[in-house]
TORKOL-4160 file (C-alpha; in steps of 0.2 Angstrom, whole numbers, padded with zeros to 4 digits, m for minus):
423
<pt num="1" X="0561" Y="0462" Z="m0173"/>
<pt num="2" X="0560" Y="0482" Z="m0169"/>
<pt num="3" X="0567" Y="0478" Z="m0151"/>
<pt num="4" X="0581" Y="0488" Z="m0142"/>
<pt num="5" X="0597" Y="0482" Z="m0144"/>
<pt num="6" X="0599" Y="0478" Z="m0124"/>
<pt num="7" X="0593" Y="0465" Z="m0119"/>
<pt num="8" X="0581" Y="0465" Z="m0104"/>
<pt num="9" X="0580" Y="0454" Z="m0089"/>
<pt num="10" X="0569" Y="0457" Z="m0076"/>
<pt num="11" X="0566" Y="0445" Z="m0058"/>
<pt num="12" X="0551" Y="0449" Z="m0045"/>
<pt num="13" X="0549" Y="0440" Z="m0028"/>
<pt num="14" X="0534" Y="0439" Z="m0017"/>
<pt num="15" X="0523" Y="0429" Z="m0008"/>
<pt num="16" X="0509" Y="0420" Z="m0013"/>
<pt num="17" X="0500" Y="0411" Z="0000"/>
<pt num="18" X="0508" Y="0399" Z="0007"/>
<pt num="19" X="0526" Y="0400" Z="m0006"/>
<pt num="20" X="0537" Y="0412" Z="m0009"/>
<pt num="21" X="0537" Y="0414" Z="m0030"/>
<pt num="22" X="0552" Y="0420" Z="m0040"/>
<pt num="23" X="0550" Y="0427" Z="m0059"/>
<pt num="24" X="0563" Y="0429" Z="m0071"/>
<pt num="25" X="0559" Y="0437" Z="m0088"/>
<pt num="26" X="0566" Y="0441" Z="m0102"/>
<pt num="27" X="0562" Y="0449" Z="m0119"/>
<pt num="28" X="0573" Y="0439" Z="m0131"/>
<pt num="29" X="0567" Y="0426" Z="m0142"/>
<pt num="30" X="0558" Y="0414" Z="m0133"/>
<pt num="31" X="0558" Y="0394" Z="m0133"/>
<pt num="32" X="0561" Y="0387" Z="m0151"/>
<pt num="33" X="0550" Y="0373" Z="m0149"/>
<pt num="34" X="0557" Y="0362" Z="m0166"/>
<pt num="35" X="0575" Y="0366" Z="m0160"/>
<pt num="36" X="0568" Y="0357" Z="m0144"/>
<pt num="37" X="0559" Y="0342" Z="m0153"/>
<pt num="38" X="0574" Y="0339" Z="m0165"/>
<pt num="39" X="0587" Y="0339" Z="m0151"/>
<pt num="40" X="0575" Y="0326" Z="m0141"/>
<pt num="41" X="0577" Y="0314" Z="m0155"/>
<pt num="42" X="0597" Y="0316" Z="m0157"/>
<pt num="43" X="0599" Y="0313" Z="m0138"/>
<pt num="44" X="0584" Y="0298" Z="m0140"/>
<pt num="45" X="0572" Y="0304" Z="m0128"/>
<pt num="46" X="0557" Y="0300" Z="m0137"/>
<pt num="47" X="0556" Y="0293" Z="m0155"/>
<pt num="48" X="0551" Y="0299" Z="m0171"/>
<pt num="49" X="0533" Y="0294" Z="m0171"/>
<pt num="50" X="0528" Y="0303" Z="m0154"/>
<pt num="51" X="0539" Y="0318" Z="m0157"/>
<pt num="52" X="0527" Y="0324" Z="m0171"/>
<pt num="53" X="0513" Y="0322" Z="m0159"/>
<pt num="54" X="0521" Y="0332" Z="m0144"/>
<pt num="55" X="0513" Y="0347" Z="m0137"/>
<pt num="56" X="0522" Y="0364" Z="m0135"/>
<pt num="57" X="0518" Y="0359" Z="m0116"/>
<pt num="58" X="0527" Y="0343" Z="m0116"/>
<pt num="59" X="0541" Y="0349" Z="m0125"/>
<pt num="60" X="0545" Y="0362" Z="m0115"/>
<pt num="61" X="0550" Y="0348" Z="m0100"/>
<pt num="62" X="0566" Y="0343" Z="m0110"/>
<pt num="63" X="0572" Y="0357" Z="m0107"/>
<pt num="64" X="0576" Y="0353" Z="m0088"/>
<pt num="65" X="0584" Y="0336" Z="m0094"/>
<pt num="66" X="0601" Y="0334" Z="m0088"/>
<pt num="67" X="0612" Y="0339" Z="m0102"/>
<pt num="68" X="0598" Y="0346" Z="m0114"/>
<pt num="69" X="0606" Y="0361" Z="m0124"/>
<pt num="70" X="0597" Y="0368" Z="m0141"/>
<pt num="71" X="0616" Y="0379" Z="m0143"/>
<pt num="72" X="0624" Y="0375" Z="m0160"/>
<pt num="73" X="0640" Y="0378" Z="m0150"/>
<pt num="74" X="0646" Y="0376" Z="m0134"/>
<pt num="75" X="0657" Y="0390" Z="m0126"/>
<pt num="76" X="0663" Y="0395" Z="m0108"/>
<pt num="77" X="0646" Y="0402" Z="m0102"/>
<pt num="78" X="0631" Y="0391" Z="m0112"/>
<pt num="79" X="0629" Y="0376" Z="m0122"/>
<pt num="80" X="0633" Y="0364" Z="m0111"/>
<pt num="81" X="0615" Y="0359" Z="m0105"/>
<pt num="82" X="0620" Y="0361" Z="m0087"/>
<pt num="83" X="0609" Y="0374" Z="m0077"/>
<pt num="84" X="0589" Y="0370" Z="m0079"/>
<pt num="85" X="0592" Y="0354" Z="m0071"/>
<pt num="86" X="0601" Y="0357" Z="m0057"/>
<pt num="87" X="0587" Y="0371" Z="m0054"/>
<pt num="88" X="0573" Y="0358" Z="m0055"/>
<pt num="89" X="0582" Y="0346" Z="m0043"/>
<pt num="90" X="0583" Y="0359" Z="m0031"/>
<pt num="91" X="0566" Y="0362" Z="m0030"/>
<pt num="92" X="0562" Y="0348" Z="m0030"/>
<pt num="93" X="0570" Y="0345" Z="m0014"/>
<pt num="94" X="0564" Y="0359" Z="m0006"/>
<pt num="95" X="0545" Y="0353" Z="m0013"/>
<pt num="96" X="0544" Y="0369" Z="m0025"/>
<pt num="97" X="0541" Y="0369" Z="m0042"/>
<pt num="98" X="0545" Y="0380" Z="m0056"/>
<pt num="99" X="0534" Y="0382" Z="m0072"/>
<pt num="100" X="0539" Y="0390" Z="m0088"/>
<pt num="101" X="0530" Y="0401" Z="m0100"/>
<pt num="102" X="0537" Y="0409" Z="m0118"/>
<pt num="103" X="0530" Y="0418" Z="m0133"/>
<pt num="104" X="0540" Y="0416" Z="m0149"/>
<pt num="105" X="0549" Y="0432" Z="m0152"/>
<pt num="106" X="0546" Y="0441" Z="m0137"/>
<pt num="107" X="0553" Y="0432" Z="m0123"/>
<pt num="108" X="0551" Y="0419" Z="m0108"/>
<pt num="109" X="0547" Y="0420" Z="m0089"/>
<pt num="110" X="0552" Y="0408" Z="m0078"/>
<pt num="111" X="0540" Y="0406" Z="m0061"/>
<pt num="112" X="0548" Y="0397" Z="m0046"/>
<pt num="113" X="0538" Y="0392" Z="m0031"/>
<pt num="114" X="0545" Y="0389" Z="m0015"/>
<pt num="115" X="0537" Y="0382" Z="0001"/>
<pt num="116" X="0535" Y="0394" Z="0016"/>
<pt num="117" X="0543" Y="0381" Z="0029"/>
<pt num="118" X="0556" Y="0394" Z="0025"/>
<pt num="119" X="0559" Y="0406" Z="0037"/>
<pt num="120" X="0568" Y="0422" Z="0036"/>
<pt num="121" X="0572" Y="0431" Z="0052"/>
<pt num="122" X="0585" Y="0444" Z="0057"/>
<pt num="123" X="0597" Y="0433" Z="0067"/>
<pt num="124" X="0611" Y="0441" Z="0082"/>
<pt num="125" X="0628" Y="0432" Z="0075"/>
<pt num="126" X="0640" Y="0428" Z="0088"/>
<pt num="127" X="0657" Y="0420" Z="0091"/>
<pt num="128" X="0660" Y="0404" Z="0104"/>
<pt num="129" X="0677" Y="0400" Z="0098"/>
<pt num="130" X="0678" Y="0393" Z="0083"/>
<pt num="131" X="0660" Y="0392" Z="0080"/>
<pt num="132" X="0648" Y="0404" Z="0075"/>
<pt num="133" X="0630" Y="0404" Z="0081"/>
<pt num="134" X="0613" Y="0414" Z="0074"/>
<pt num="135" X="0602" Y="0418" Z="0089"/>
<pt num="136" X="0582" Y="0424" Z="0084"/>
<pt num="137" X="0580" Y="0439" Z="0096"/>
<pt num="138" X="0563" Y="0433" Z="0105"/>
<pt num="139" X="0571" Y="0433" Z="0120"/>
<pt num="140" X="0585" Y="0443" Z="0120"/>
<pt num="141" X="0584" Y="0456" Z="0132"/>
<pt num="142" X="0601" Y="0465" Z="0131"/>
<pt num="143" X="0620" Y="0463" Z="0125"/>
<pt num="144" X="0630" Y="0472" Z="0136"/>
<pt num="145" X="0650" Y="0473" Z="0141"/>
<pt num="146" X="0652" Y="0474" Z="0158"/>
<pt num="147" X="0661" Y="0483" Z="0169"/>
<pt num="148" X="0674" Y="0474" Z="0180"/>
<pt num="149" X="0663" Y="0477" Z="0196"/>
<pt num="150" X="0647" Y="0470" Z="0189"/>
<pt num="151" X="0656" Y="0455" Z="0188"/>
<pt num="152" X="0658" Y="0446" Z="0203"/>
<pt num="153" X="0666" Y="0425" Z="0205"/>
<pt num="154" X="0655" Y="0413" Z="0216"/>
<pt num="155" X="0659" Y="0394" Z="0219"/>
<pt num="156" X="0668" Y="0391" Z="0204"/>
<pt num="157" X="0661" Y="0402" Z="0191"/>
<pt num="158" X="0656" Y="0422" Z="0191"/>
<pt num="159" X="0639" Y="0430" Z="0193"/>
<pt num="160" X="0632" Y="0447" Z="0185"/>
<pt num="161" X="0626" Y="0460" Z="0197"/>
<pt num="162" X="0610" Y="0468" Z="0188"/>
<pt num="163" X="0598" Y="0480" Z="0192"/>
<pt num="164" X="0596" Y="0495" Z="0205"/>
<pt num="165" X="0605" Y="0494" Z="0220"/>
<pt num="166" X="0588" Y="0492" Z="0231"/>
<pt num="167" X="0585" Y="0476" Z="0219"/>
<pt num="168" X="0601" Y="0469" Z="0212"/>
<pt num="169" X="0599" Y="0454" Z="0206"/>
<pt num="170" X="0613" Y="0440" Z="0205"/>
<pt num="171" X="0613" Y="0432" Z="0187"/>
<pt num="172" X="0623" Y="0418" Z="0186"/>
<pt num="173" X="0637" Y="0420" Z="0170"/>
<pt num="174" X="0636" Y="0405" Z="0158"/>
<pt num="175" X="0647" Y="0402" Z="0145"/>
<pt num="176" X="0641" Y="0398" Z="0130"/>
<pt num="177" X="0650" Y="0382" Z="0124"/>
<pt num="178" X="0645" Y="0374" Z="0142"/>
<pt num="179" X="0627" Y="0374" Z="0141"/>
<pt num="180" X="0628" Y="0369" Z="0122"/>
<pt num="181" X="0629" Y="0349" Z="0124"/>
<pt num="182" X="0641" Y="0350" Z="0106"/>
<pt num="183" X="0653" Y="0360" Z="0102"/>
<pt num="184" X="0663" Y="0358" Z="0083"/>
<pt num="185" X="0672" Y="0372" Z="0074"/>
<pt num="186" X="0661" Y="0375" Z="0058"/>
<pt num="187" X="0667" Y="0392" Z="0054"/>
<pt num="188" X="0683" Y="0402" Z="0053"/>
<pt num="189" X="0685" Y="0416" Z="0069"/>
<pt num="190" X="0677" Y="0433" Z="0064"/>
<pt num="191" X="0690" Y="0447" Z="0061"/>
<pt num="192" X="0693" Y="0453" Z="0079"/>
<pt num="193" X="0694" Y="0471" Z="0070"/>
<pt num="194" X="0677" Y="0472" Z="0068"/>
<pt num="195" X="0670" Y="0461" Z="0079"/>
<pt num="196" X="0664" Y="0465" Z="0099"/>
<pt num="197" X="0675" Y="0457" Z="0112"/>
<pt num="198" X="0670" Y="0450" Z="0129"/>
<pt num="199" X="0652" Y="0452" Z="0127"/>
<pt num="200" X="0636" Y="0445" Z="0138"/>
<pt num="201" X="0618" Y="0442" Z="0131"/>
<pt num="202" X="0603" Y="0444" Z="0144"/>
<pt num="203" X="0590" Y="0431" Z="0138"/>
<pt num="204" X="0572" Y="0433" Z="0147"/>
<pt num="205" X="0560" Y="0418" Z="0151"/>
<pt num="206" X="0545" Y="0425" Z="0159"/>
<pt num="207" X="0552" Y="0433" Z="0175"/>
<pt num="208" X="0571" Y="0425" Z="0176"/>
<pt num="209" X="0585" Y="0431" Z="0166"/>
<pt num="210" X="0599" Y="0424" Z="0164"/>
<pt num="211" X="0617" Y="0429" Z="0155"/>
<pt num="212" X="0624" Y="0421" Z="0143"/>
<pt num="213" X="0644" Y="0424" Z="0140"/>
<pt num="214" X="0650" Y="0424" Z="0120"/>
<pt num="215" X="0668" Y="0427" Z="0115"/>
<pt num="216" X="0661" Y="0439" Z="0100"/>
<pt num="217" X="0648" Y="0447" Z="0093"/>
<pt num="218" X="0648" Y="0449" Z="0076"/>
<pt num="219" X="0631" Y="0458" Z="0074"/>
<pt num="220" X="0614" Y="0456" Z="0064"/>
<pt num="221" X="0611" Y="0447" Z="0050"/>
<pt num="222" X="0595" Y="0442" Z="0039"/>
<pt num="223" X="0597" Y="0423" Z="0033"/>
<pt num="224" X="0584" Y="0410" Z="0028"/>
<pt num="225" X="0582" Y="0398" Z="0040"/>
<pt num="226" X="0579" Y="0380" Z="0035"/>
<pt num="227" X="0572" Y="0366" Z="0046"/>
<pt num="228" X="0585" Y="0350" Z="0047"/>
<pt num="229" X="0584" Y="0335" Z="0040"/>
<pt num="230" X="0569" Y="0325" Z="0045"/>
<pt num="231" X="0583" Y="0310" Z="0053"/>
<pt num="232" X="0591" Y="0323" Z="0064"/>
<pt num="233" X="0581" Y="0326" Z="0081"/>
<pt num="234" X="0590" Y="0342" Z="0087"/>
<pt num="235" X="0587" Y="0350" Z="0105"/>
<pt num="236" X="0572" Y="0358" Z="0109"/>
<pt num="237" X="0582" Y="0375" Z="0105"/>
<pt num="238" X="0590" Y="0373" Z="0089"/>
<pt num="239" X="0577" Y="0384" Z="0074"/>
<pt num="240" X="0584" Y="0375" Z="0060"/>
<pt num="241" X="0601" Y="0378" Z="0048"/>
<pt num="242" X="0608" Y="0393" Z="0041"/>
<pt num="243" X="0620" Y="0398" Z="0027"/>
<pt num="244" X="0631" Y="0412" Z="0031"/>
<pt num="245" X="0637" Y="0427" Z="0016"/>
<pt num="246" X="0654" Y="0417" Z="0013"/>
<pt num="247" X="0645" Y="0400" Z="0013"/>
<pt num="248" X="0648" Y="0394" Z="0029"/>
<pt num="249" X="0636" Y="0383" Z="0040"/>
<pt num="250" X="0626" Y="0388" Z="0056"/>
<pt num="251" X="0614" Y="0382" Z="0067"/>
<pt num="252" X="0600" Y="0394" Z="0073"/>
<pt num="253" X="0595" Y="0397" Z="0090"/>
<pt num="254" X="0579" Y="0400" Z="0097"/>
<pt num="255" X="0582" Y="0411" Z="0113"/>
<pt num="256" X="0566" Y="0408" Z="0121"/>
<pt num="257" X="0569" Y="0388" Z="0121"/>
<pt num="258" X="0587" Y="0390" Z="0125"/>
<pt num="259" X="0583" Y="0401" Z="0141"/>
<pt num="260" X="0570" Y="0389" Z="0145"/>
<pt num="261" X="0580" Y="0374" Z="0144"/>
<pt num="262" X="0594" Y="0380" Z="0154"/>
<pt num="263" X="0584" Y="0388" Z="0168"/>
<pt num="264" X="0576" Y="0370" Z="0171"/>
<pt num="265" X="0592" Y="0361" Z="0171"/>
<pt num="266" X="0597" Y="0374" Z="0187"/>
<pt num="267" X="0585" Y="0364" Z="0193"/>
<pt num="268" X="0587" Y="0346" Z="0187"/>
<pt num="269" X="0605" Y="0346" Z="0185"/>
<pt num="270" X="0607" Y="0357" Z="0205"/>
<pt num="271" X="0613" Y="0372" Z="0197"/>
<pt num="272" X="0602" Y="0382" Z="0208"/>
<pt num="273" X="0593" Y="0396" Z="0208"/>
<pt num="274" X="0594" Y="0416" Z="0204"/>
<pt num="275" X="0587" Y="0426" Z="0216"/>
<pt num="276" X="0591" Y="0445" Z="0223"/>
<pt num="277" X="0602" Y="0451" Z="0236"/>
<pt num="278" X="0587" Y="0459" Z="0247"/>
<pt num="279" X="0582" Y="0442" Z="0250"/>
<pt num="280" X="0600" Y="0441" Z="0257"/>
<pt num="281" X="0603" Y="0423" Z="0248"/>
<pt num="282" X="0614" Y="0420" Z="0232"/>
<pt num="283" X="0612" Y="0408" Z="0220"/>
<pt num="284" X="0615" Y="0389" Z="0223"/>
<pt num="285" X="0630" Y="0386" Z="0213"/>
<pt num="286" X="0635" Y="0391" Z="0198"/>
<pt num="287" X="0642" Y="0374" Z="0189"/>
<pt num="288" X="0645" Y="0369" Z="0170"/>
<pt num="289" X="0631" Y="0363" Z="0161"/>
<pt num="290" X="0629" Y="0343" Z="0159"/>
<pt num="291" X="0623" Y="0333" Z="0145"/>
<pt num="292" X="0608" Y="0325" Z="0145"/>
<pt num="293" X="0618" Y="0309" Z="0143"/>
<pt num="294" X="0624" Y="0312" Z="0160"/>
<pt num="295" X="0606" Y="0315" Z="0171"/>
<pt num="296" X="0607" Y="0303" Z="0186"/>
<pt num="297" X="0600" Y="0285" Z="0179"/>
<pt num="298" X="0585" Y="0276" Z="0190"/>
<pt num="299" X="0597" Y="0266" Z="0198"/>
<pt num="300" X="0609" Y="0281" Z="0202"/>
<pt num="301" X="0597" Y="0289" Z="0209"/>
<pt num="302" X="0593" Y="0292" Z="0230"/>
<pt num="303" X="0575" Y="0292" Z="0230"/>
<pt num="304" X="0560" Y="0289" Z="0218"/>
<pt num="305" X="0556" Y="0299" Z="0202"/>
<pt num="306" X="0544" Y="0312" Z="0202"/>
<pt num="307" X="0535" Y="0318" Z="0188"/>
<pt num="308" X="0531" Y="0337" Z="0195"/>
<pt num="309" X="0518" Y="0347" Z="0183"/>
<pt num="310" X="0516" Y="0365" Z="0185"/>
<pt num="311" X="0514" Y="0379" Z="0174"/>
<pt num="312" X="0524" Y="0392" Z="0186"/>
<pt num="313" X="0540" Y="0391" Z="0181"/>
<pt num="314" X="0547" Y="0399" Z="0198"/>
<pt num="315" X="0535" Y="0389" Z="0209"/>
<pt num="316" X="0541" Y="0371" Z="0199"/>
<pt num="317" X="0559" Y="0374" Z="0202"/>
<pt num="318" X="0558" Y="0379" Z="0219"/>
<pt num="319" X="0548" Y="0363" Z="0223"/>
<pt num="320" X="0557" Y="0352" Z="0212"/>
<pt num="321" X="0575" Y="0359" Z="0221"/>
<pt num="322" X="0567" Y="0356" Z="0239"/>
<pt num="323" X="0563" Y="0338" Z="0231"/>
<pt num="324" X="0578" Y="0332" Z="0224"/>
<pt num="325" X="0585" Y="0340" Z="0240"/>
<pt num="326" X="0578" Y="0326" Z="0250"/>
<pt num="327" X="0585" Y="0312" Z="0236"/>
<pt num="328" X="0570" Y="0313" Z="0223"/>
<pt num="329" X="0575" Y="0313" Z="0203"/>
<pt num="330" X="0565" Y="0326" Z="0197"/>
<pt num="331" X="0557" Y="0327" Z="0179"/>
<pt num="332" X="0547" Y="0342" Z="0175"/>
<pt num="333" X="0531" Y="0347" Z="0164"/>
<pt num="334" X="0524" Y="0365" Z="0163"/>
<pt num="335" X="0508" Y="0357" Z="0158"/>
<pt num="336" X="0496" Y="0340" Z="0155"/>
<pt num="337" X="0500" Y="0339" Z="0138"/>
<pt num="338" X="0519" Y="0339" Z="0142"/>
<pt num="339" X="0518" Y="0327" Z="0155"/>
<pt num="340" X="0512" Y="0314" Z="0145"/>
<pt num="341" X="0526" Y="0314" Z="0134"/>
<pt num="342" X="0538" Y="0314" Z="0148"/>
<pt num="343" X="0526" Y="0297" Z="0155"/>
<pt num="344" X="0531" Y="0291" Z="0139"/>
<pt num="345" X="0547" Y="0293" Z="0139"/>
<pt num="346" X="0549" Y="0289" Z="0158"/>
<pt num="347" X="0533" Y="0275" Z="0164"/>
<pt num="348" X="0541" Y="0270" Z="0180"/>
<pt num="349" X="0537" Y="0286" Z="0191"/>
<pt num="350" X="0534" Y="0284" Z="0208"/>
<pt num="351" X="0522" Y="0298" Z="0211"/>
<pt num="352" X="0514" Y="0312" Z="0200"/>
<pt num="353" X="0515" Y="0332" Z="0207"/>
<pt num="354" X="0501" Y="0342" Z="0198"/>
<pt num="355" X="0493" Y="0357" Z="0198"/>
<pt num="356" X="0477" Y="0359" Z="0194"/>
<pt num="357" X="0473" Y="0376" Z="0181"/>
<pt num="358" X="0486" Y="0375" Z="0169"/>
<pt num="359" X="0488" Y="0378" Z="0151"/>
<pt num="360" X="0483" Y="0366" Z="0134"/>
<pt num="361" X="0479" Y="0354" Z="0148"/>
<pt num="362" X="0474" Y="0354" Z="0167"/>
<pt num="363" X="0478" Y="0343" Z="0181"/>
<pt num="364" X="0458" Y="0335" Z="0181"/>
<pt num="365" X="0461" Y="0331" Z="0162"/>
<pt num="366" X="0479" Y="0324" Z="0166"/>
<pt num="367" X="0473" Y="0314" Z="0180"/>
<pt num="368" X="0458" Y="0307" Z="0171"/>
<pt num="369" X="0470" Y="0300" Z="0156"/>
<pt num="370" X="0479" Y="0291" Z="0170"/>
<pt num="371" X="0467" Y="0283" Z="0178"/>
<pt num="372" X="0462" Y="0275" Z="0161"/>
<pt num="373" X="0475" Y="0270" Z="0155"/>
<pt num="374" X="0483" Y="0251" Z="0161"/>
<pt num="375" X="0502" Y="0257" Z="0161"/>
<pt num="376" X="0497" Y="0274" Z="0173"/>
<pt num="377" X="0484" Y="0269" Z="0182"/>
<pt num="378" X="0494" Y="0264" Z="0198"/>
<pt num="379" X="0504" Y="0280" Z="0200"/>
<pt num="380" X="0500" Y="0288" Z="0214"/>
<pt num="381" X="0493" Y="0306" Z="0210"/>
<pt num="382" X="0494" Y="0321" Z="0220"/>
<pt num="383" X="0485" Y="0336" Z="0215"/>
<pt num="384" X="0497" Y="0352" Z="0223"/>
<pt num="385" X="0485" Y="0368" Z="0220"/>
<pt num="386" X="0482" Y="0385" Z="0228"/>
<pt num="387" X="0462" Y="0381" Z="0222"/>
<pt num="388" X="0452" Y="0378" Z="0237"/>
<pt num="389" X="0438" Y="0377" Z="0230"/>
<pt num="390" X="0428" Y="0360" Z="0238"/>
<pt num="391" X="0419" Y="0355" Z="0218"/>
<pt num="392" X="0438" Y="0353" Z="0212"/>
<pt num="393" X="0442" Y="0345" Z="0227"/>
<pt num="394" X="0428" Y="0334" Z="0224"/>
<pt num="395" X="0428" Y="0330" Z="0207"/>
<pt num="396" X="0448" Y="0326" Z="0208"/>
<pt num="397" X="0444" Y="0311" Z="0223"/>
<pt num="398" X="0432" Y="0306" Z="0212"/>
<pt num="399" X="0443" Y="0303" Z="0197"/>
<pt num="400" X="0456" Y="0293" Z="0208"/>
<pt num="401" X="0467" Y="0308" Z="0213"/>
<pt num="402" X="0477" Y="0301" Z="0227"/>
<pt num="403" X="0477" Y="0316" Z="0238"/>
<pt num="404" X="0473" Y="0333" Z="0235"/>
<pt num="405" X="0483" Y="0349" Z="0246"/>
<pt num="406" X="0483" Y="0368" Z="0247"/>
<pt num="407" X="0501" Y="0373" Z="0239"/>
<pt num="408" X="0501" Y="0386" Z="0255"/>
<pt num="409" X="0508" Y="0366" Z="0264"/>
<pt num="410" X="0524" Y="0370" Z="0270"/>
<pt num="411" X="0539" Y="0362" Z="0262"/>
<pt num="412" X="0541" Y="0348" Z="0273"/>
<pt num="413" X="0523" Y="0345" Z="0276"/>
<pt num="414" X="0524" Y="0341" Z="0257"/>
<pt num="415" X="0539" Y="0332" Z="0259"/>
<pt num="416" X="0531" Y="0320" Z="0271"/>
<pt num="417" X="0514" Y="0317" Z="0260"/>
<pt num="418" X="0528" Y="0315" Z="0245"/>
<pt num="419" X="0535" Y="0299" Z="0255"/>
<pt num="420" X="0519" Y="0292" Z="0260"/>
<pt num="421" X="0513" Y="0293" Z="0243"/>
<pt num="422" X="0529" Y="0284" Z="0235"/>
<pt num="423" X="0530" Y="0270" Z="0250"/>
């Protein structure tokens, strides 16, 4: 046919809108399409009438039939007509597709579409035990090893000692494998010869850090990340699923999520607070992380629940500490639209805490749908805002708030317009 005696095989990868397409090409000697029909009829996938009839098109979809080979013999590579199905199934149940096109003589290209939901990130790989994690680098602030005295024990665990010395903060050390509600081996331990020993990653959520103690750290990787299976509801943290180089499962770890979820369960789970040593106060306690399996049940607990919905993170857990201080179980929402999925998941509040300018939803609009609706509509409501402004005021007692105060309310000024509210 004039062509070279090396064969050529070329593959290409890019996106195209929302997939990600794959072509393989070659230049060999494309599809032969009555090889294809006759081997149909021997393996009886179509009779003898419609195989005259069949389109170059249709016959070109035996090809991904389990089994399906046009090789007169079968050796330790080809022949065997395993390959184009196994392709096509996988695809399929990533909802790609894969389309074929060939010229006689001159070769064929294979195109392969898969759906962005996909991601691929540069992941930080670490070692907790026997397990390995991928952490997305959103949040991470630093990995650092620290020096003997930055490390200093308090009530049971150890603290970091961070920043200058006019504004040290004390950032409570968490392992790992205790804020994690799950801990299996999925992986063998990394080679300690390469690997980072003792290590400590800072995460950031808005203005809190905290530190996060790993055995290794292993180092940067970039891995496709794909979202579980539909029947597994994982934290609020966990990206999605990852295949390592040597073929080993991991879960990924969205930093920003975990830093979150940890910072509200000082909170909800008395784990206290990190604040700086100018303010001559250390943090409450440093305790291992519980499930969520173990938060105090409605009949555990001291006082009524509290549904408390603010979008400051540090002005939330300071008011929910002071209330579960004084017995209240405490659940949190950093906006209106988060609060009513925790009403949902929790209708037997005794009172509702709201700010009034928040994200995504305010406390008004979060009030309103209260007040409408039969299962909500008896919950006491108290709007907690540093907005004086007498229209808000106004238009909140008129859509049923129960009470309306200036966040400048001291603490047990609040606490006493808490009890009234729930008695």
């Amino acid at each position: 046919m004039g062509k070279a005696s090396t064969g050529r095989i070329a593959i290409r990868a890019f996106h195209q809108g929302s997939h990600l397409t794959i072509e393989i090409q070659d230049d060999g000697q494309g599809l032969n399409y009555d090889r294809i029909r006759q081997r149909a009829l021997e393996m009886g996938l179509v009779s003898p009438v419609d195989a005259s009839s069949l389109s170059e098109v249709q016959l070109m979809d035996f090809i991904f039939e389990p089994g399906f080979s046009t090789a007169a013999q079968v050796n330790n590579l080809s022949g065997r007509g395993v390959g184009l199905d196994v392709v096509r199934a996988q695809l399929h149940s990533l909802q790609g597709a894969i389309a074929v096109y060939s010229q006689p003589q001159r070769g064929t290209t294979f195109i392969l579409q898969v759906p962005l939901s996909l991601t691929i990130a540069k992941l930080f790989l670490c070692q907790v035990g026997s397990t390995t994690y991928a952490l997305l680098g959103s949040a991470i602030e630093q990995i650092l090893l620290p020096q003997p005295e930055q490390l200093r024990p308090w009530r049971g665990g150890k603290v970091l000692r961070w920043g200058e010395a006019n504004a040290e903060q004390l950032i409570p050390v968490l392992p790992l494998k205790g804020i994690l509600p799950y801990f299996a081996p999925l992986t063998s331990p990394a080679d300690s010869s390469t690997a980072l020993q003792g290590r400590i990653v800072l995460l950031r959520y808005q203005d809190q850090l905290i530190a996060v103690e790993i055995d290794q750290a292993i180092g940067e990787q970039e891995l496709v990340i794909r979202p579980l299976d539909p029947t597994i509801v994982p934290p609020s943290y966990v990206y999605g699923g990852s295949i390592l180089a040597d073929g080993k499962l991991t879960l990924a770890i969205d930093t920003t999520a975990l830093a979150k979820y940890v910072l509200e369960r000082q909170v909800t789970q008395g784990m206290g607070q990190v604040r700086s040593d100018k303010d001559s106060s250390l943090l409450g306690s440093v305790t291992p992380m519980r499930s969520i399996g173990e938060l105090p049940s409605k009949q555990t607990a001291v006082g009524a629940k509290i549904l408390l919905v603010d979008d400051s993170l540090t002005w939330r857990q300071t008011l929910a500490l002071t209330l579960q201080q004084a017995g209240y179980l405490v659940i949190q929402a950093d906006n209106g639209r988060e609060a009513m999925t925790q009403m949902r998941s929790h209708p037997d509040f005794g009172a509702i805490v709201c700010d009034l300018e928040m994200p995504e939803m305010n406390g008004l609009e979060l009030l309103h749908y209260c007040r409408q609706s039969s299962s909500f509509a008896q919950i006491p409501f108290l709007i907690l805002t540093a907005n004086t402004d007498a229209e808000n005021r106004t238009a909140a007692m008129e859509l049923g708030a129960t009470d309306y105060i200036n966040k400048s309310r001291s603490h047990q000024e609040l606490l006493a317009t808490v009890a009234q509210l729930v008695r």
